[in-house]
C-alpha positions as CSV (number, residue, x, y, z in Angstrom):
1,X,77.2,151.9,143.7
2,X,73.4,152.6,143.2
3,X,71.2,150.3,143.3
4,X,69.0,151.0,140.2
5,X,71.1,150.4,137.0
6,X,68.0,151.3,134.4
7,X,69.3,148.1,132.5
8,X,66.4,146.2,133.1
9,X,63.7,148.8,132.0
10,X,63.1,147.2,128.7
11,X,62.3,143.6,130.3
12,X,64.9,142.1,130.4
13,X,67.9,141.2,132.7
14,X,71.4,139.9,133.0
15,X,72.7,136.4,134.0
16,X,76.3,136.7,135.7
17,X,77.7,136.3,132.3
18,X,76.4,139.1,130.7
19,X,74.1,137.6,128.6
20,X,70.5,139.2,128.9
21,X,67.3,137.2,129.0
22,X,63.8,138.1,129.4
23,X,63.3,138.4,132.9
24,X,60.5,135.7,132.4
25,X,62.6,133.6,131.6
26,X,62.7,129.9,133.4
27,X,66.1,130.5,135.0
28,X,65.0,133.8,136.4
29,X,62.1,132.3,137.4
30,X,64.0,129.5,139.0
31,X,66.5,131.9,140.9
32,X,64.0,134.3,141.9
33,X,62.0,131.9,143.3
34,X,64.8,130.8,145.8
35,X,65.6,134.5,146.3
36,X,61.7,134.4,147.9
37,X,62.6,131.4,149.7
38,X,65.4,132.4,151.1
39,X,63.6,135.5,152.1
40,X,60.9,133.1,154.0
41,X,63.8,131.0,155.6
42,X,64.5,134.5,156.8
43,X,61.2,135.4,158.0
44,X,61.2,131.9,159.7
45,X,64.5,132.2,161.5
46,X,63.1,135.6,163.1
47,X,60.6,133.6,164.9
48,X,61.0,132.6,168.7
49,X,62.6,128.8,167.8
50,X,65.7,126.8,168.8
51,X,69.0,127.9,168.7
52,X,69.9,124.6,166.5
53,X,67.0,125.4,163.9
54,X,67.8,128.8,163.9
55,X,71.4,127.8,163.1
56,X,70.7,125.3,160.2
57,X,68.6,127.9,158.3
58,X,71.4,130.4,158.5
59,X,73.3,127.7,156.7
60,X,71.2,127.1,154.3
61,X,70.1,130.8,153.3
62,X,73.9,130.6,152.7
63,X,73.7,127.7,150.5
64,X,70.5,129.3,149.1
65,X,72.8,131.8,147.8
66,X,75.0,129.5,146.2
67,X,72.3,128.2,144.2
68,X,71.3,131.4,143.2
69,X,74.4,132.0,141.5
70,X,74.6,128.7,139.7
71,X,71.2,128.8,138.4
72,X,72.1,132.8,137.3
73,X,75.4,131.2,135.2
74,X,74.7,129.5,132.0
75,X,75.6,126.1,132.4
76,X,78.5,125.9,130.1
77,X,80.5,129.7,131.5
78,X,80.0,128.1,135.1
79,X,83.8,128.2,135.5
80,X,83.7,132.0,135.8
81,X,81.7,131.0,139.4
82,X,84.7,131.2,142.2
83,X,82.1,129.9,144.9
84,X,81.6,126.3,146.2
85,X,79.4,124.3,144.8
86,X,76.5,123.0,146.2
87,X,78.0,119.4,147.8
88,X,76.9,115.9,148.9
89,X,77.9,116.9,152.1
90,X,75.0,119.9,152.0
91,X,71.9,117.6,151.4
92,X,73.7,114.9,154.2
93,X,73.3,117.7,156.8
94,X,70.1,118.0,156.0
95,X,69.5,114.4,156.2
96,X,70.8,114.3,159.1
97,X,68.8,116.8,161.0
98,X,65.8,115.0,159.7
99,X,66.2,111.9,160.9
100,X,67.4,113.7,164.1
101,X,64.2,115.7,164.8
102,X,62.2,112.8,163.6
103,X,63.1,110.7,166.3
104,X,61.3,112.9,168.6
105,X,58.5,113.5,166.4
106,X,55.1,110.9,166.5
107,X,55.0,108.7,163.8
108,X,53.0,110.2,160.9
109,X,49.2,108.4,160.3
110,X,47.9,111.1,158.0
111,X,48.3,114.0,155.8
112,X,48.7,117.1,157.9
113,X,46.8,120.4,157.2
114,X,49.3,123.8,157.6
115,X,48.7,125.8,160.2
116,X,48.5,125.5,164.1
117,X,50.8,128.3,164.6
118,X,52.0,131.4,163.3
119,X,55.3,130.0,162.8
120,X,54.3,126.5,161.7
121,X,52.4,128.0,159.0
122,X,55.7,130.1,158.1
123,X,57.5,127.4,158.1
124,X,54.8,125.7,155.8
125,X,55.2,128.5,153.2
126,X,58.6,128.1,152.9
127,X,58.3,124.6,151.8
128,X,55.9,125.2,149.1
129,X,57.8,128.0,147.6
130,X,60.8,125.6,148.0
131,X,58.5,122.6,145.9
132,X,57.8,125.5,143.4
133,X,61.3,126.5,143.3
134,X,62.1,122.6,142.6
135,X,59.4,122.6,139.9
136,X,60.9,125.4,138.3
137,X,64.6,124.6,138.7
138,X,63.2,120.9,136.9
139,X,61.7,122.6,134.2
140,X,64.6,124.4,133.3
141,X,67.0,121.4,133.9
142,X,64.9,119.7,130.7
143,X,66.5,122.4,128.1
144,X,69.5,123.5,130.0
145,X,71.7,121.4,132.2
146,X,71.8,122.0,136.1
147,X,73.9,120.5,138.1
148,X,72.4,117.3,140.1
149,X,73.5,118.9,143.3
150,X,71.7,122.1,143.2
151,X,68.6,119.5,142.2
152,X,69.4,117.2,145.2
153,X,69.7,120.0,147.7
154,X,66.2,121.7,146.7
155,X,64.5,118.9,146.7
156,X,65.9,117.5,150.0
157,X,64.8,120.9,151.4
158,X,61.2,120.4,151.0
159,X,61.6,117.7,152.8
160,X,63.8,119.3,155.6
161,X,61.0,122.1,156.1
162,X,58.3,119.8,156.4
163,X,59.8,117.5,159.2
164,X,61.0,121.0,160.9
165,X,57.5,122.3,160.8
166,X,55.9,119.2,162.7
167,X,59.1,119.8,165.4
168,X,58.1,123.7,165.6
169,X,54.3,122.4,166.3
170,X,55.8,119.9,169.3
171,X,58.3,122.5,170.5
172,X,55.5,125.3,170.2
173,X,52.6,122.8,171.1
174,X,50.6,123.3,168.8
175,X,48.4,120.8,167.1
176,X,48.5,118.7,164.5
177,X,45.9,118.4,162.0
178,X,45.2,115.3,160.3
179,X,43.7,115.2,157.5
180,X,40.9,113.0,157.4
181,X,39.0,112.9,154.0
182,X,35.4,112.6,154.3
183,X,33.3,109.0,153.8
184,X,31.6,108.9,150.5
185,X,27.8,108.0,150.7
C-alpha cells in the first residue's frame, strides 16, 4: 500500500466515510490537532520518567486514537466505527492518577510559569495543544454532535498533563515558578 494516494491534492480529504471535506475543515482541524498531541504524548513518554507515567501515556495515545477516529466519522455513520468508545471508565483513570500524584505534590498558591525542565516544558506543550484540541473539538460540537465522552476525556486530559508536569518537576527537581504579578503603583 503506498502511502501517498494523490486524493488530497486538490484540498481536500476524506472522513472514514468517504465523504470529502476541505481539509480545513473544524473536524480535521479537531483530529489533527490530537494527531499533534498524541505525537507530544509521544515525545514526552521518550523522556527519562517513571515507569507508571510512562505507562498511562501509552494508554492514552491509545485512547488518543480512538478519538481520532470518532471525530474522523460523521456523527450520524458512527456505527460503521468497530472500535470502543471512549468510556466513563477512561476519564476515571485519569482521575484517579490525579488525585494520586496530587497527594505527593505541594498544595498549589499560585499560577505556575512552564518550564524548569526540558521535559516539564514538554509536558507543558502537550497540555496546550490538548486545551486547543478541546477548543476545537467544542467548536465543532456547536454544529455537529460529538459524543460527551470524547468531550469529557479531552478536557479531563488537560487537566491530567498539568498535575503530571508539577510531579515531573518534584521527581526531576526542578523548580516551580510562581507566578507573581507585579504591584501596580
Amino acid at each position: 500500500m503506498k502511502i501517498y494516494t494523490k486524493t488530497g491534492d486538490k484540498a481536500t480529504t476524506a472522513l472514514f466515510t468517504g465523504k470529502r471535506v476541505p481539509k480545513h475543515h473544524i473536524r480535521i482541524e479537531s483530529y489533527g490537532t490530537i494527531d499533534e498531541l498524541n505525537s507530544y504524548l509521544g515525545l514526552l513518554r521518550d523522556q527519562k520518567i517513571d515507569l507508571k507515567s510512562k505507562e498511562i501515556l501509552a494508554l492514552t495515545q491509545n485512547k488518543l486514537f480512538t478519538v481520532g477516529a470518532i471525530l474522523a466519522t460523521e456523527p450520524n455513520k458512527d456505527n460503521r466505527l468497530k472500535i470502543p468508545r471512549i468510556k466513563a471508565a477512561d476519564v476515571e483513570l485519569l482521575e484517579q492518577e490525579m488525585d494520586r500524584m496530587n497527594e505527593e505534590l505541594p498544595e498549589m498558591t499560585h499560577f505556575i510559569l512552564p518550564g524548569g525542565h526540558t521535559t516539564v516544558s514538554y509536558c507543558h506543550i502537550a497540555r496546550t495543544v490538548c486545551r486547543r484540541a478541546e477548543r476545537m473539538i467544542s467548536y465543532l460540537h456547536e454544529h455537529e454532535p460529538v459524543p460527551e465522552g470524547v468531550l469529557m476525556y479531552v478536557n479531563r486530559l488537560s487537566d491530567y498533563l498539568f498535575v503530571l508536569a508539577r510531579k515531573l518537576s518534584k521527581d526531576l527537581q526542578a523548580d516551580e515558578i510562581k507566578w507573581i504579578p507585579e504591584k501596580l503603583d
